[in-house]
C-alpha positions, 0 to 999 in steps of 0.5 A: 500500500502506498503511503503518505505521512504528516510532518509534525514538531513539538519539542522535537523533529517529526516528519512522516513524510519523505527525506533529504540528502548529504553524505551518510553517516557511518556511524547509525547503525554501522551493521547495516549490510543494506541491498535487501541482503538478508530480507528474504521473502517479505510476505507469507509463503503459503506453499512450496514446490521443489524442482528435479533440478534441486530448484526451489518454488516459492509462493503466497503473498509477497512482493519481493524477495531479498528486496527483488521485486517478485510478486507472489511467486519465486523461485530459489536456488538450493543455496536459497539464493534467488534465481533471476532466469525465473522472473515473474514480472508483475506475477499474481495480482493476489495470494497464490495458496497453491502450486503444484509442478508438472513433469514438464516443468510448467507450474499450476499455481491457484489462489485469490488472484485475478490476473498475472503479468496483466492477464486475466487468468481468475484464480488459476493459471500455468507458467512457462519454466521460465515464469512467463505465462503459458498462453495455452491454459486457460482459466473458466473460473471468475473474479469471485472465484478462489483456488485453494488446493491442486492435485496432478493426476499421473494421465495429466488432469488437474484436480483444483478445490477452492472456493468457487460456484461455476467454470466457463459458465458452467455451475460447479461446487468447489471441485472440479477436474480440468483437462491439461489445456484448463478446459472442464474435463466432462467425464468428472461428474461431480455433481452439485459438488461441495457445499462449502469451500475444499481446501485440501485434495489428495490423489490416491494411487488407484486414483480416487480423489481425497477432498478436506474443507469446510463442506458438510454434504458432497452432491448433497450427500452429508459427509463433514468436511473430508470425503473420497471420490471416485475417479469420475468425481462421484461420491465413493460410499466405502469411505468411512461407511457407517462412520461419523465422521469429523467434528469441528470445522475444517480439513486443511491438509491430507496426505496419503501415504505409502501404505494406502492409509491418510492423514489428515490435518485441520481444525477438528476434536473427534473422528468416528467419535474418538478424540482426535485433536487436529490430526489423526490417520486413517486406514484405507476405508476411511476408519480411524487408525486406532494405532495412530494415538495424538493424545490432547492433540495440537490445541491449534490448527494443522495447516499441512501435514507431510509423511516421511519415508520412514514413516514420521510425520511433520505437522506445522501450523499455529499450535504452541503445544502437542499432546499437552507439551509445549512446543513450537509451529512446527514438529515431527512425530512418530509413525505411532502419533508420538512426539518425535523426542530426535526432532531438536528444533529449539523454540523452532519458527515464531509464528505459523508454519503453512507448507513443507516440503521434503527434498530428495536429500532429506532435508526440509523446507517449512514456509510461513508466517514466521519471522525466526527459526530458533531465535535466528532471523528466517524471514518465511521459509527456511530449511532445516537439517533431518534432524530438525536443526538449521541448515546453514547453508540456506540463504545464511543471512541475517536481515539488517537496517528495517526488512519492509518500507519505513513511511513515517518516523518521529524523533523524540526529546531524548533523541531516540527515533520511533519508526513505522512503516510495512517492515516485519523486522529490525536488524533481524528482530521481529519488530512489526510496522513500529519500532523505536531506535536509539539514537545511534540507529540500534533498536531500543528493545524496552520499546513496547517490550513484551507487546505484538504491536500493530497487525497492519502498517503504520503511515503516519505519527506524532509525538505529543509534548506529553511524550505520548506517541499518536500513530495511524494507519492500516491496522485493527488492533495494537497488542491485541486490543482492537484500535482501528486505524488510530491509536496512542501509546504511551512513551514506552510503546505500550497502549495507552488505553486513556486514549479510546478511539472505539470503533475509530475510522472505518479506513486508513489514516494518512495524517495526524497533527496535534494542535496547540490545545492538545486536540488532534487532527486525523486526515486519511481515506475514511468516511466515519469515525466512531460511526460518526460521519466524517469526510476524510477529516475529523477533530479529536479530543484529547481522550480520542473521542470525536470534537463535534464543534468541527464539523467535517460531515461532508469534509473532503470528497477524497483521501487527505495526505496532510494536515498543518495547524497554523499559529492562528489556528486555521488548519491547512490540508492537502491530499487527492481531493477536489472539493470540500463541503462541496465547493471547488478546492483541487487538492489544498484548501484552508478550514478555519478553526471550526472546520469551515471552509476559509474563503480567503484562502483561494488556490483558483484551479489548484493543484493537477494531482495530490498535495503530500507536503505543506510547510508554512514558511516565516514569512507567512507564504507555503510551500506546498510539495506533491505529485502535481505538475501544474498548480492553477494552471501554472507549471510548477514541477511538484514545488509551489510556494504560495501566498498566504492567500494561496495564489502562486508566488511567481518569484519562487524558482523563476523558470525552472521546471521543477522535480521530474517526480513527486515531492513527499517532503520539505523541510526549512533549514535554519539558514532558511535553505529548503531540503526537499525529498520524495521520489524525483531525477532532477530538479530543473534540468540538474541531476537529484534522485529523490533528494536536494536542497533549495535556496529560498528562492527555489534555486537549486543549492549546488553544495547539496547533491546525492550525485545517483545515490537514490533511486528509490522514494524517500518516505520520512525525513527529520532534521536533527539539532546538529542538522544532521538529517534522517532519511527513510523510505524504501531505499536499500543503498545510499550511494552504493553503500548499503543501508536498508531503508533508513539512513542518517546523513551528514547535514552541516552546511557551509559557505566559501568565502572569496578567495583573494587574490585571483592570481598565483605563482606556481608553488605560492601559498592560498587562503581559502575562507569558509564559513559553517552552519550548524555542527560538523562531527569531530575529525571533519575535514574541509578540503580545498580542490583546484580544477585544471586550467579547463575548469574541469574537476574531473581530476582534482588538485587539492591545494590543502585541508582544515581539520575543524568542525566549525568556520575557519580558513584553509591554508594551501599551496598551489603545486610547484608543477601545476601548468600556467593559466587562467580558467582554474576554479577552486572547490571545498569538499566537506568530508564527513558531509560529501557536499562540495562549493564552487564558486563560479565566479572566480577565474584563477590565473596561475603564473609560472615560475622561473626555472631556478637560476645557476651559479657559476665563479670566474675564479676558484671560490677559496682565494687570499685576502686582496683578491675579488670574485665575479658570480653569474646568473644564468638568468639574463634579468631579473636577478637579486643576489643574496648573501648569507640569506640576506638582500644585497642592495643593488645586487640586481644585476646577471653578475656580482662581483665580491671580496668577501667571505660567505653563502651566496645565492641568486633569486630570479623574477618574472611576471611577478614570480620569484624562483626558487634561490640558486644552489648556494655558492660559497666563498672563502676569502682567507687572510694573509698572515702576518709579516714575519721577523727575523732573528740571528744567533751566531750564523742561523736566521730563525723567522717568527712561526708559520705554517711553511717558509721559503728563505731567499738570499739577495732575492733569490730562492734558497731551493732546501731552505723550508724551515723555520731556521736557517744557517747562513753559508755566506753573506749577504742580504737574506729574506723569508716568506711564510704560508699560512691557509695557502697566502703568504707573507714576506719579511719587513722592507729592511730584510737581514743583511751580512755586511761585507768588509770585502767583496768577493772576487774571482781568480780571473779579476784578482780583486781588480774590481771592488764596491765599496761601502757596503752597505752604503749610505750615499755614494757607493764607489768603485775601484777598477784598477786594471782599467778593464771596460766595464757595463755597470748594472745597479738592480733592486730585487725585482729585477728593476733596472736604477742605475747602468753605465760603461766605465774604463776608468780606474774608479768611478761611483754612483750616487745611491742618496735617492734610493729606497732602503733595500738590497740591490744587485751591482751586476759587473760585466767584462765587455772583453772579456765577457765575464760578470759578477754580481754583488749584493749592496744594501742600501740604508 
């Protein structure tokens, strides 16, 4: 059944209605598998058939199977897996009760349905293996008509019993034989037939017929509810013959066994007058099989009943106890009507067991209206082991999240959530159409402990400020006690039996709302309330009874989905009418207090389809959500906001063609954006399956997007203080993670805040702003992403991340290698959330960088003090040198010239982008040490400490003389030079000198020349005796020319007054002869 729900708020976020997106929260109900894994079948299996192939038919009433739809029928494979290559389609339009295999492999299958795959086919139709419809059987029987039992006879004819009064227009009482193609056979003359209903037939191996039902005569024979045709159909009178039969009221199962005798199953006491409590056997002729004892019996109905090969017999249905013991639905005897004490089933299945089947193996497969076998979650067919235990290996699932459709939810005060909708479980626990979870998404066992809850679904509910918990629906009774449609629990879960509805509405409630003097509003698709007339709309009292001041007798002309009070307590609804007190309102209408009509609030020709959603806005305008498309003949796309006099707002989504589906649900956030959820693809022309957010105008928020998460409606939807958002409906997966029909998302919302400048250099810095609304979970991480130069996201370059669960900045840098250009967009992704910002206004420019400039040194970068380095860039402009880390001033040129010690490195611009600085190029200046001294003992000059010395006499190198210390060999002007770190030094300008008393002479002269005095202060004189032709040559010790001249005469001098201090060569030179010598002279 499709449903719809109210929103409602008092003291806490209630909305039966549907939900809204973001990302899903890991942590509610983390078990949650999703995908339907585990649901299994979500309805009765009523019977079961097993193919030779070990395949396994399933059938009943039912629309899906591990949330796959099949409707009323299946088949599984042996691991009780679902076969996909047998897919029924829309299959049986009602409950398949039985089903019967041809050899074949084609399939009988009767019950209380009219159609199958759109083909009417009343109450009996044959399928191809594959579940298509066999074209080739045809059904005699009518819409009133109802198969509840077929048996195969081994010559291929169908014997059917039911519920039916005539075939292909011919009159037949509730049994009848077909030929295979479904024609009458009319060699079956079974007369007038039963005269009530056959639910059970059985072929004997002679081929006389067994028929068990309600019936009490057979062609107007008597015979109470069990009789054996012959095989022409007619009565056979050796059945029982003299015996009186059954007492009670019904056969539902019979089963002939291997030795001609029959058990039979149902709702009986006695046979032939002997106590026989639901079960008995019989022999051949219809007597009673005294050797077969049940004692007390089963105190409940047998609903089938199926013999072993050995001869033991298993009997499920609703009995709790046999023969006085307590035990489950479902138990093996002994041959002799003894408990099977071997049969260990534990608790076994928690509700009815209607069908069992042997497989060739042994092993048995119980189908029914059980939710567990053995406290283990088996959703209505199960197989189990020879000896009563589970087998595991069949279907070995556990349900998790809800099992069936969530339609409507309230959150309480406490923060614990109540659900309800058409599940059968929660988390694999029996929990029937209501639940309440904690708040963390696991199941609050202390709701409603030891009561049933509801029989049917739950659509709608609302949590008084009381605590009390009002809920509608489709149900008759809640724990047991009859409540019609409507119902109030206590905050427990228990009935709240101060709340006496009586005969409450005679048809569904859709929508409850509490009014502000505790009065409640129920809307829905009834007529009555306490037999009262109400159009589809009633006023209730606090204690449940019926407000008579508000007076809907002719009320609404169809069903209404929703109900809103507002502050001044006029009452707004919307649902599928048309009309209200009989004047024109399509489908949204104002009352006032009173219940009348209010004429100022006119919607013209209103909404085209149903209203679900009605949400009053601050601003006094509403907004109105549903399955329309036009509203007063404007296309509005299932989203209206109206004025507070129901005229349509032209400035709510201007252009756009709204939801391409129907909108259950709207809620306003506190930043006034509008969630918005139901069952739709897109919004305007963007993608949103069944989710999205507005802004307040109706523009789609582009932060707030579930991409394909959905594709199934959303049927409820609450905001949380922390603005985290629940969702439910009929979901299975929420963004291909699992999550069965319930789901919390991640709902903080944020802002992007400008990003300035719009320009950056490759490997620069980024400041992103943002700003949050409402919490983000410990550990969010906001995430700054930059598009490529294209603006396409397709592979993002995250610039950096904030971990922060409230507003703040994201500091990031744009990558060193990200190529220049200038379409580049910035986004911000919230983790835990799954939302992302764009702002389309901003165009980032990303400049290069230029390439790292290299050093390079005119000279070795290790030099002595008083020398300089040049240092080249190889960038041609745009250079700034540093040293040391810091600016040199001026330094801006390709070259940079220094003489002093330290780290230098180049730095490159270009369109306001710096490079990396150069490798660093360092440079030793070293220091010349000291000059040295000298000092003399006796004949040995020692020079002050040094690393290295070189001591040279009247200017020329002494090769051997390196030590500190020197012992003269012959006089003269002596020096030194001292290494220290590789740069030298020499001795003082006035270098230690022997003097000579005479100078030294050659034995080719014979002292024929001689320089005196030396040393010398003025005049140096010469004496040349021999009168020999001389070139003179007075040299400093460089080799620097001061004086020369040619002399023959006897003496001669040379005037030294301007002269530096210092050693000097006198190089004497025979132009005859061509002979010199050299003196050394110190000059002083």
């Amino acid at each position: 059944m499709k449903t719809r729900f109210l929103v409602f708020w008092l003291l806490l976020a209630s909305i039966c209605s549907f939900a809204q997106p973001g990302t899903l929260d890991p942590n509610f109900n983390p078990t949650d598998a999703g995908f339907s894994i585990g649901d299994g079948i979500n309805g009765i299996v009523r019977t079961t058939a097993v193919q030779p192939d070990g395949k396994i038919l399933v059938a009943g009433w039912f629309y899906a199977y591990d949330g796959t739809n099949r409707y009323r029928i299946a088949r599984l494979n042996a691991d009780g897996t679902l076969d996909a290559s047998f897919d029924p389609g829309y299959g049986a339009s009602g409950t398949i009760t039985a089903m019967t295999l041809q050899p074949d492999g084609k399939i009988l299958i009767g019950g209380v349905f009219t159609y199958y795959q759109s083909t009417r086919v009343p109450a009996i139709a044959r399928l191809n293996p594959d579940g298509s419809l066999d074209a080739t059987f045809t059904s005699g029987l009518d819409e009133n008509s109802s198969v509840y039992s077929i048996s195969l006879q081994s010559d291929g004819k169908i014997i059917i019993g039911g519920n039916f009064s005539s075939y292909n227009g011919t009159p037949q009482g509730d049994i009848i034989r077909l030929n295979t193609d479904g024609a009458v056979d009319p060699s079956f003359h079974a007369g007038t037939g039963s005269n009530l209903f056959v639910y059970a037939t059985a072929v004997q191996p002679d081929g006389k017929i067994l028929i068990g039902g309600d019936f009490t005569t057979y062609n107007g024979t008597p015979c109470n509810m069990l009789a054996r045709l012959n095989s022409d159909g007619t009565l056979d009178p050796t059945f029982n013959s003299g015996g009186s039969g059954l007492t009670g009221n019904s056969i539902r199962s019979i089963s002939v066994l291997s030795d001609g005798k029959t058990l039979i199953g149902g709702m009986f006491t006695y046979y032939n007058g002997a106590y026989r409590f639901n079960v008995a056997r019989l022999n051949t002729d219809g007597s009673l099989d005294a050797s077969f004892t049940s004692g007390n019996g089963i105190p409940n109905s047998v609903l089938t009943v199926v013999t072993q090969s050995d001869g033991k017999i298993l009997v499920g249905g609703a009995a709790t106890f046999y023969n006085g013991v307590s035990g489950p639905h479902f138990i093996r005897l002994n041959a002799d009507g003894s408990r099977d004490a071997s049969f260990a089933l534990g608790t076994g299945p928690d509700h009815a067991v209607y069908a069992v089947m042997i497989q060739a193996d042994g092993k048995i497969l119980i189908g029914g209206n059980f939710l567990s076998f053995n406290s283990k979650s088996k959703h209505h067919i199960t197989r189990l082991n020879s000896d009563g235990s589970l087998d595991l290996s069949f279907h070995n699932f556990t349900s998790t999240g809800a099992q069936g459709i969530i339609y409507c939810m309230a959150v309480q005060p406490n923060g614990k959530i109540v659900i309800g909708g058409e599940f059968l479980l929660y988390n694999g626990i029996p929990k029937l159409y209501l639940a309440r979870l904690n708040a963390d998404g696991s199941l609050d066992p202390t709701f409603n402990a030891t009561g049933v809850g509801p029989d049917q679904l739950v659509n709608t509910m609302a949590v008084q400020p009381d605590g009390k918990i009002l809920i509608g629906g489709g149900f008759s009774n809640y724990n047991g006690v009859p409540r019609s449609f409507i119902a109030r629990l206590n905050a427990d879960g228990s009935l709240d039996a101060s709340f006496n509805s009586m005969n409450g509405t005679n048809g569904s409630v859709f929508a409850i709302a509490v009014q502000g003097d505790g009065k409640v509003l129920v809307g829905g698709a009834f007529s009555t309330y306490n037999s009262i007339t109400r159009g589809r709309l009633a006023r209730l009292n606090a204690d449940g009874s019926l407000d008579q001041t508000f007076n809907t007798t002719t009320g609404a002309n169809s069903s209404v989905w929703k109900i809103v009070p507002q502050q001044d307590g006029k009452i707004l609804i919307g649902g599928d009418f048309t009309t209200y007190k009989s004047i024109a309102r399509n489908r949204i209408a104002r009352l006032n207090a009173d219940g009348s009509l209010d004429a100022s609030f006119d919607p013209g020709t209103g909404a085209d389809n149903r209203v679900e959603s009605i949400t009053l806005l601050a601003d006094g305008k509403i907004l109105v959500g549903g399955g329309f498309q036009r509203f007063n003949g404007n296309w509005r796309g299932a989203i209206a906001r109206l004025d507070a006099n129901g005229l349509v707002d032209p400035t709510f989504n201007v252009g756009g063609n709204g939801f391409s589906g129907s909108v259950r649900s709207t809620i306003v956030q506190p930043d006034g954006n509008i969630l918005v959820s139901g069952i739709f693809s897109y919004y305007n022309v963007a993608t949103r399956n069944s989710i999205a957010r507005l802004d307040a105008n109706g523009v789609l928020d582009s932060t707030f997007n579930s991409g394909n998460s959905l594709v199934s409606a959303i049927e409820a939807m609450a905001l949380l203080p922390n603005n985290d958002i629940l969702i439910a409906g009929r979901f299975t997966s929420y963004n291909s993670i699992g999550r069965n029909r319930i789901a919390r998302l991640f709902g903080g919302t944020f802002s992007m805040g400008t990003v300035n400048p719009t320009a950056y250099c490759q490997g620069s810095p980024i400041t992103i702003p943002i700003t949050t609304t409402g919490g983000y979970k410990a550990g969010n991480v906001f995430m700054a992403q930059m598009s490529d130069a294209a603006g396409s996201f397709a592979s993002p370059i995250t610039l950096g991340t904030l971990n922060s669960t409230t507003s703040g900045t994201i500091i990031g840098t744009i990558p060193a290698n990200t190529p220049a250009g200038t379409g580049y967009k910035i986004r911000v992704m919230v983790e835990e959330a799954g939302v992302v910002q764009i702002d389309p206004a901003i165009n980032l420019t990303i400049k290069a960088v230029p390439a790292t400039p290299i050093v390079t040194a005119n000279t070795p970068t290790t030099f002595c003090l008083g020398r300089n380095i040049t240092l080249n860039s190889s960038a041609t402009a745009g250079n700034q040198w540093y040293k040391d880390g810091a600016v040199i001033a001026n330094a801006t040129e390709q070259t940079y010239t220094t003489n002093q010690s330290g780290s230098y490195t180049v730095v490159a611009t270009a369109n306001g982008c710096s490079s990396q600085a150069s490798t660093m190029k360092a440079i030793v200046v070293t220091p010349t040490p000291e000059k040295p001294t000298i000092t003399r003992a006796g004949n040995t000059l020692t020079a002050s400490i040094a690393a290295s010395y070189q001591w040279y006499l009247n200017g020329e190198v002494l090769p051997e003389a390196t030590l500190q210390s020197y012992a003269v060999q012959a006089s003269g002007v002596y020096t030194v030079q001292v290494t220290q770190s590789g740069c030298t030094a020499n001795a003082s300008a006035e270098p230690y000198n022997f003097v000579a008393t005479a100078l030294p002479t050659t034995a080719a002269w014979n002292g024929e020349v001689i320089a005196f005095p030396n040393p010398t202060i003025k005049t140096l004189y010469l004496r040349n005796t021999a009168h020999r032709k001389l070139a003179i040559q007075l040299v400093d010790v460089a080799g620097k020319v001061f004086y020369k001249a040619i002399i023959a005469a006897a003496s001669a001098s040379i005037d030294m007054s301007g002269f530096a201090n210092g050693v000097y060569r006198l190089v004497v030179t025979d132009i005859s002869k061509q002979e010199t010598i050299t003196l050394s002279i110190l000059k002083q």
